[in-house]
C-alpha positions, 0 to 999 in steps of 0.5 A: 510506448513500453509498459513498467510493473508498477506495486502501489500501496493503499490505505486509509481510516477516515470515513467510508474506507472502503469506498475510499479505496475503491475510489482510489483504486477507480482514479489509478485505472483511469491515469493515462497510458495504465493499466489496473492489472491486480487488486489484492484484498483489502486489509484491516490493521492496527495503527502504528506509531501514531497509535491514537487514531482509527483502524486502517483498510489496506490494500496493494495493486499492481499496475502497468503503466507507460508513466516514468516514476516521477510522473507516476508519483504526481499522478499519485499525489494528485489522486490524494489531493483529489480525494482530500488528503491533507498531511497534519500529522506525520503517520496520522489519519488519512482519507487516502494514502497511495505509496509507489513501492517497486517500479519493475526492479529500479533503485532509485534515491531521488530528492522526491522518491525512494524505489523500492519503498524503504520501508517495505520489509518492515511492514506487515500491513503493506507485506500482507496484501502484497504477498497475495498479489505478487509474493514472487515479487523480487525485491532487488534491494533486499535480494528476497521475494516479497513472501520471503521479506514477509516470512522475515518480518519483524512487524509485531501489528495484526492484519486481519482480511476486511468483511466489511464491518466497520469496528474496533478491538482487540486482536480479532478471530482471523487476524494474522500476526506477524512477527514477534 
């Protein structure tokens, strides 16, 4: 069975997060025909859009796996499901969040799937972590590597690396602001 690059993205701001991510990131080892091949770090920031809820814990990895990208985004839904993801509110808190953004360089626009991730340039909380896994990663619809798209990127959010600590505040010491 051939093997595709497949980018995922991680987040999460409810509960235990980084034992969520760590969950999460045990369950995509363990779909069949895949291969866990990179973890960046994990990743606090600021919430967007919907600003009144936690911090978030980011996170990207980079799988190879032998699923076609529909069953791959099952296999991803279904670890939400399992992990109690429940959509309320559109951008709102999360227990676990897992976005397909490349599958090797194919651009597709399904009903159910949008490859590359449409958003991807646009946010420095995805652009951050993915850079330290992959920042030569060609994205094929923008015509840039992903250390370009983050160079470029407008995104006004703090991304700071997690140690650990579960609190909030203002930009913090160590935070990297992107954009504006």
């Amino acid at each position: 069975m051939s093997s595709a690059r497949a980018i995922v993205a991680l987040g999460t701001n409810l509960g235990q997060r980084a034992c969520a991510l760590e969950r999460a990131l045990g369950a995509l080892e363990h779909l069949p025909h895949t291969r866990l091949e990179a973890v960046s770090a994990f990743y606090e920031t600021e919430p967007r859009v919907v600003e009144d809820q936690p911090l978030f814990l980011n996170a990207c990895c980079e799988l190879h796996t032998g699923l076609k990208p529909l069953e791959l985004l099952d296999a991803l839904l279904g670890i939400e499901e399992a992990m109690g993801r429940v959509r309320r509110v559109r951008r709102g808190p999360r227990t676990i969040d897992l976005d397909l953004l490349f599958y090797d360089d194919l651009i597709l626009n399904h009903t159910r799937l949008t490859l590359p991730h449409p958003a991807i340039a646009e946010r420095a909380f995805v652009l951050v972590p993915l850079n330290s896994i992959a920042p030569d990663l060609f994205h094929p619809v923008h015509q840039r590597s992903v250390g370009e798209l983050l160079r470029r990127c407008a995104d006004t959010g703090w991304v700071r690396p997690f140690g650990g600590a579960e609190r909030a505040g203002d930009l913090p010491t160590g935070a990297l602001k992107v954009g504006g």
